[in-house]
N, C-alpha and C positions, 0 to 999 in steps of 0.2 A: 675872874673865872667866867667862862662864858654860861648866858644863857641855855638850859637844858633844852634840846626840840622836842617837844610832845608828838612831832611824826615821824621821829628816828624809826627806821623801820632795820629787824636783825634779821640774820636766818635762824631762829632758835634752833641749835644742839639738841635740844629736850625734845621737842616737838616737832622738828622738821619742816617749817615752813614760815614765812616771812612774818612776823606780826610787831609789835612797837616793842619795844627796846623798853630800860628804864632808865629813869630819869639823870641816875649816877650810879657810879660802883658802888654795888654795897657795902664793903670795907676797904681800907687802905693797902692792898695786897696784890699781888701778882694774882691769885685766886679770883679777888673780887674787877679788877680789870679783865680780866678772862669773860666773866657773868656777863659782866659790862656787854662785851662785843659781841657775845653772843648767846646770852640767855634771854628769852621775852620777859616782859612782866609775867604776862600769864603762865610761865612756868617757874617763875621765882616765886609768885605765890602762892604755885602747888608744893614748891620745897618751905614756904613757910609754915604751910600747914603739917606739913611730913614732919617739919622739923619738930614739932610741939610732940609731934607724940615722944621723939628720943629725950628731950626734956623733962618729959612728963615720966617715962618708964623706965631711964636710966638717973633720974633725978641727978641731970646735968647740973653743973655750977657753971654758967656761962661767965664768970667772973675768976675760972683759973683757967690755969695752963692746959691744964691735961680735961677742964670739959672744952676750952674751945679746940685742941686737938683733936678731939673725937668729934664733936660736930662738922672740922672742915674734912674732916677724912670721910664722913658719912656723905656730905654734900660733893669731895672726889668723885664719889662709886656712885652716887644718884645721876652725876653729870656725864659716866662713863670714863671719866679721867683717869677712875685707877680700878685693878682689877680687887673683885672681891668681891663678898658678899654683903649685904643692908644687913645693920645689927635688928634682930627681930624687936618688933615693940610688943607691947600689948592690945594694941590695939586691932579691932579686929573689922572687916567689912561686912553691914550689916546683909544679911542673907534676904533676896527677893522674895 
């Protein structure tokens, strides 16, 4: 396998503008090859954080079927890939 380049640069999708890549797919899928080419770190990170809250308020089991189904369908709609709306979390942004 080759060595990963720490200056792979993507167009992030999420973000719209050139910034580094990471380092491999985040899962073995059509889905995470997609991320691959064209999600930055910096916005994989923003969906890590994102992510925690649907774990946290829909008290996901990332260990079945149907939570990782709902996680890759939420990360779909966060990447614009499929039409629909973000399941609401709980979580709320703190007021200035």
């Amino acid at each position: 396998m080759p060595e990963a380049d720490p200056n792979r640069l993507v167009h992030c999708k999420k973000l719209d503008r050139e910034l580094p890549g990471l380092a491999k797919p985040p899962f073995p899928t059509d889905l995470g090859k997609f991320v691959y080419e064209n999600v930055s770190k910096e916005a994989w990170d923003l969906w890590l954080q994102e992510s925690v809250r649907y774990i946290n308020t829909y008290r996901v089991d990332l260990s079945s079927r149907e939570g990782t189904e709902f996680m890759m369908k939420q990360l779909r709609i966060w990447l614009g890939l499929e039409e629909g709306e973000q399941a609401a979390t709980a979580w709320t942004p703190p007021e200035e």
